[in-house]
Residue frames as a rotation matrix with the C-alpha (Angstrom) as fourth column:
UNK 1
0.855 -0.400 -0.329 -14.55
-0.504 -0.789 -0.352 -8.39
-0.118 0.467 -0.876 -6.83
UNK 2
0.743 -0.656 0.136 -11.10
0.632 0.620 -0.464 -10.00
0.220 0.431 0.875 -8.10
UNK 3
0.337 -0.690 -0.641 -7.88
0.600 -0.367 0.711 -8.60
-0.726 -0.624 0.290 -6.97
UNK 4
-0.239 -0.374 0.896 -7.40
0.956 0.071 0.284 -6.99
-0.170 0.925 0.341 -9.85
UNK 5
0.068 0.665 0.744 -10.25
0.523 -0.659 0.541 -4.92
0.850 0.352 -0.392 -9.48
UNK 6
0.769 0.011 -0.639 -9.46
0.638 0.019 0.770 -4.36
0.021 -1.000 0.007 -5.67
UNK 7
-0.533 -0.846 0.011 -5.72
0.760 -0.473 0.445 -2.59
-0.372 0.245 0.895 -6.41
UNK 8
-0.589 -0.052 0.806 -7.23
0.564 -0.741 0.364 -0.46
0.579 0.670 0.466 -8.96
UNK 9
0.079 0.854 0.515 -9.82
0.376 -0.504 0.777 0.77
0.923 0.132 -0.361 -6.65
UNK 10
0.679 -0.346 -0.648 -7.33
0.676 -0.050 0.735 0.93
-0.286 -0.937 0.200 -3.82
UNK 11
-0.221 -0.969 0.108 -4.63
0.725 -0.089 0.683 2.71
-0.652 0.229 0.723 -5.99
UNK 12
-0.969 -0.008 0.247 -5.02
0.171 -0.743 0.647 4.62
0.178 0.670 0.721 -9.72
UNK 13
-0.295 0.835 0.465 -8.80
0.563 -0.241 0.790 5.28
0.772 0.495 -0.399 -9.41
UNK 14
0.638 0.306 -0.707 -8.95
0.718 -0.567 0.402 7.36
-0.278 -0.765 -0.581 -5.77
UNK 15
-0.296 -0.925 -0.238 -5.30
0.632 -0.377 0.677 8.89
-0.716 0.050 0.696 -6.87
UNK 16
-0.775 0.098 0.624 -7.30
0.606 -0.162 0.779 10.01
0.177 0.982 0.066 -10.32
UNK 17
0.236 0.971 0.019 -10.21
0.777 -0.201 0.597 11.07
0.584 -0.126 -0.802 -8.69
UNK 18
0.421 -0.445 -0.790 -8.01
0.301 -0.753 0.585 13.45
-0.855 -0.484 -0.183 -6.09
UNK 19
0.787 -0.610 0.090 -5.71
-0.496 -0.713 -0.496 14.99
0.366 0.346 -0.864 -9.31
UNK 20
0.520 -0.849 0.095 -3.04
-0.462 -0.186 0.867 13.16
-0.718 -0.495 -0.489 -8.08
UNK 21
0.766 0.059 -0.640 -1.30
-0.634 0.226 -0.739 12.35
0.101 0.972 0.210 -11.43
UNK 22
0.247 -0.825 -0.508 2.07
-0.577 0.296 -0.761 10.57
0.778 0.481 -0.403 -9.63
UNK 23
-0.734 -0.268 0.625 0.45
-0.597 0.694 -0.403 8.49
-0.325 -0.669 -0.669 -7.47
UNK 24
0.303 0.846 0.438 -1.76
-0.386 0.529 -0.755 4.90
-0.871 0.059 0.487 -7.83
UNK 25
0.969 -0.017 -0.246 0.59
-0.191 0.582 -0.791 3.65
0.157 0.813 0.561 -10.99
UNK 26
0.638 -0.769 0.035 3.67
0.108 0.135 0.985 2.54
-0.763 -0.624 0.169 -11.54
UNK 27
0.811 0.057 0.582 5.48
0.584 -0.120 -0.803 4.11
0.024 0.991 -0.131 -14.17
UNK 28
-0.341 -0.924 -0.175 8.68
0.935 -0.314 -0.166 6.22
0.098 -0.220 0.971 -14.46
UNK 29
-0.701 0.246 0.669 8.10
-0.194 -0.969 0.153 9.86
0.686 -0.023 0.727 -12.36
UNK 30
0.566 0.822 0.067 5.84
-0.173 0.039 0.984 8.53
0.806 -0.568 0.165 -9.91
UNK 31
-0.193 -0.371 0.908 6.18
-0.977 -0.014 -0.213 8.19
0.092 -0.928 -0.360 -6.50
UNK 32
-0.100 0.082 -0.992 7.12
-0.336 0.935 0.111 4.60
0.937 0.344 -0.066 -5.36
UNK 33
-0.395 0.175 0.902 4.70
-0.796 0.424 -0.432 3.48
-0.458 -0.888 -0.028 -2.99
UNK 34
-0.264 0.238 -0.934 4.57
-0.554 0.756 0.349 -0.25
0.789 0.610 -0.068 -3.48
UNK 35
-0.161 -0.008 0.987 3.67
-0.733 0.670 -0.114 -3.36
-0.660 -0.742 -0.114 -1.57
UNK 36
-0.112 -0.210 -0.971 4.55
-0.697 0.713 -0.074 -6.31
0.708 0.669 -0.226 -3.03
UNK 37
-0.101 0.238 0.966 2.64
-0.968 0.203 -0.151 -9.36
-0.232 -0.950 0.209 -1.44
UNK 38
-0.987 -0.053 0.154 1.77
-0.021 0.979 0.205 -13.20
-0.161 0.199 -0.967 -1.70
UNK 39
-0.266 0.897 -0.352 -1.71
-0.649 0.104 0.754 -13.41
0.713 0.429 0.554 -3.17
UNK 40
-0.129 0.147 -0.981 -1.93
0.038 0.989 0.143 -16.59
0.991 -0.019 -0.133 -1.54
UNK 41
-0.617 -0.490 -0.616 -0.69
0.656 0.112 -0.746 -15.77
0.435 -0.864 0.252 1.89
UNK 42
-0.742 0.271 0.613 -2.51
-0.319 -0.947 0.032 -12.86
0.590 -0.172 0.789 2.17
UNK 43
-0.136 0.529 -0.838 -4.35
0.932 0.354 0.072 -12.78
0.335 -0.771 -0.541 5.45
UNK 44
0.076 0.532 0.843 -6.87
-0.435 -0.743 0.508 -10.26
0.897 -0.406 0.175 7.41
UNK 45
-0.853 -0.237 -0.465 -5.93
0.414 0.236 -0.879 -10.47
0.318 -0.943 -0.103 11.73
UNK 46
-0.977 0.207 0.051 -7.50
-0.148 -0.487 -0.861 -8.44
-0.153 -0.849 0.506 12.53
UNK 47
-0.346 0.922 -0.173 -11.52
0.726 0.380 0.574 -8.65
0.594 0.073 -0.801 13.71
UNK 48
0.275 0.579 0.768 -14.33
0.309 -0.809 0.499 -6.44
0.910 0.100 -0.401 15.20
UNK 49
0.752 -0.103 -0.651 -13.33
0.658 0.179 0.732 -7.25
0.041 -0.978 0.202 18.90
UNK 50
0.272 -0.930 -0.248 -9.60
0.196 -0.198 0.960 -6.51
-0.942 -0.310 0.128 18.33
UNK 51
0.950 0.162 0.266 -9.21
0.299 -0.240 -0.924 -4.30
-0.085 0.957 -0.277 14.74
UNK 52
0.807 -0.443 -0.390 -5.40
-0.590 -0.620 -0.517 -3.54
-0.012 0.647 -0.762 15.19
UNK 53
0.247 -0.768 0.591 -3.70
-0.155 0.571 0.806 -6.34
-0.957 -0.291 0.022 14.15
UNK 54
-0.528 -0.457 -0.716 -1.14
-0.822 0.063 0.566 -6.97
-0.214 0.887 -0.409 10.83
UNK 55
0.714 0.392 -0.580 -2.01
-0.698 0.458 -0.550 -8.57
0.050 0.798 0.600 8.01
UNK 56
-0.078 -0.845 0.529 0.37
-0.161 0.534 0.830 -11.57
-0.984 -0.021 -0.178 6.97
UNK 57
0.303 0.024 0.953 1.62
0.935 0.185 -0.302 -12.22
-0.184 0.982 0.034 3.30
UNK 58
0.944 -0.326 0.052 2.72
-0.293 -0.901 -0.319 -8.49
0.151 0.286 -0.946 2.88
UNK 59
0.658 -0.701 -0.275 6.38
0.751 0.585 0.308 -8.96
-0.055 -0.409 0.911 2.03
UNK 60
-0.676 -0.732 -0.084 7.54
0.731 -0.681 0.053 -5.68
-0.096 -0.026 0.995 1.09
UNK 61
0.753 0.615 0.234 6.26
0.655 -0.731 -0.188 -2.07
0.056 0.295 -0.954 1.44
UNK 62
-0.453 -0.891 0.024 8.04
0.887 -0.448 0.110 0.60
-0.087 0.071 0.994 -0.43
UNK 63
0.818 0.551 -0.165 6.45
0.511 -0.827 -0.233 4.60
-0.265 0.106 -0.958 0.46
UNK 64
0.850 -0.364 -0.380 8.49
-0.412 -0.910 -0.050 7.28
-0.327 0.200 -0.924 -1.27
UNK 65
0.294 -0.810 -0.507 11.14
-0.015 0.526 -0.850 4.30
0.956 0.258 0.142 -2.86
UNK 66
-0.175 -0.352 0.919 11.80
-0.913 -0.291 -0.286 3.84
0.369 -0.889 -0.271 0.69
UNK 67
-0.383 0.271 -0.883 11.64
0.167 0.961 0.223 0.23
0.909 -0.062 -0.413 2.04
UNK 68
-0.092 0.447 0.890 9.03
-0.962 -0.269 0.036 0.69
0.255 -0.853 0.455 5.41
UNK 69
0.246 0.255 0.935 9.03
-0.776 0.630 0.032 -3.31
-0.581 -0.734 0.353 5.45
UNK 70
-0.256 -0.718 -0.647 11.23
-0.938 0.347 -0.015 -5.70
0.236 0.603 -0.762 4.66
UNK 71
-0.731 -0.637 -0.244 10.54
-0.385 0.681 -0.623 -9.23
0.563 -0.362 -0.743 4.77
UNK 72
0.312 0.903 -0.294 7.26
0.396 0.158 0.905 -8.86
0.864 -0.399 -0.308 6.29
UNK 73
0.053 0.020 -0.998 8.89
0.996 0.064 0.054 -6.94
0.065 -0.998 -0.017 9.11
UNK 74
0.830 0.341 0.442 8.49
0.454 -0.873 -0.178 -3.38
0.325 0.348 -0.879 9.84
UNK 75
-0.050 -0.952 0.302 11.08
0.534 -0.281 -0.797 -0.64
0.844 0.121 0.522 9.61
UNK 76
-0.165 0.301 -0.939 11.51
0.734 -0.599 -0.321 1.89
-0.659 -0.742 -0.122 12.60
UNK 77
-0.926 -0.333 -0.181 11.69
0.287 -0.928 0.239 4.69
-0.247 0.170 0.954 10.42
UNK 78
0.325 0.945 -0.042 8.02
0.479 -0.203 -0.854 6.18
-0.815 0.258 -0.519 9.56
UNK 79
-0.867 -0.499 -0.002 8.58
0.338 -0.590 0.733 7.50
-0.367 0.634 0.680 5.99
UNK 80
-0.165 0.910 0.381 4.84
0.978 0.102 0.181 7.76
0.125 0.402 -0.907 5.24
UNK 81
-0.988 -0.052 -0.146 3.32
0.081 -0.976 -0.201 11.11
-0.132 -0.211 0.969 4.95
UNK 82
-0.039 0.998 0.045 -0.11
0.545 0.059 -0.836 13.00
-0.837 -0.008 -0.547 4.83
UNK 83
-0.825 -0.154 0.543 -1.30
0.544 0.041 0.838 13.72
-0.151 0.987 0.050 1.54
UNK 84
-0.211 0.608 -0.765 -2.94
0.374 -0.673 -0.638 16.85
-0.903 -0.421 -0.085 1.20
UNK 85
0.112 0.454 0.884 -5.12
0.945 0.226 -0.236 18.13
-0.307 0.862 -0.404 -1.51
UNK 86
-0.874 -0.335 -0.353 -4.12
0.270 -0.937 0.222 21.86
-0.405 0.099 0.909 -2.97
C-alpha cells in the first residue's frame, strides 16, 4: 500500500464511513487534527514483546488546532477526546 493510500484509509475514508463530515480532511470548518511527520524518519518501536513504545519521525500533532506535540515531544495537556457516534 503507498502512503498515500495509508492516510486516506487512516483519515477521510473511516471519518466518511462514520458521517463524520468535519473530520479526516483538511479544509476550512474542519476540525484540525493533524500530524505532520518525516516520511523518511518515520519509525515503528514498538514490537509484540513490548507494544507501548513511540514512534519516531512524528514532528507535530495538532487535535482540535491544539498542538499535543511539538517537536516530537509530547505536551502535558491531553486535548484528545472520544468520538462518539449520534
Amino acid at each position: 500500500m503507498d502512503l498515500a493510500a495509508a492516510i486516506r484509509s487512516m483519515t477521510s475514508l473511516p471519518a466518511s464511513v462514520f458521517g463524520m463530515s468535519d473530520r479526516g480532511v483538511i479544509r476550512e470548518g474542519a476540525v484540525a487534527d493533524l500530524v505532520v511527520f518525516d516520511p523518511d524518519e518515520l519509525t515503528d518501536n514498538a514490537t509484540y514483546r513490548d507494544p507501548h513504545q513511540f514512534s519516531e519521525g512524528v514532528e507535530y500533532v495538532f487535535l482540535g488546532g491544539r498542538m499535543a506535540v511539538e517537536r516530537g515531544e509530547f505536551n502535558t495537556e491531553l486535548y484528545g477526546k472520544v468520538l462518539t457516534r449520534n
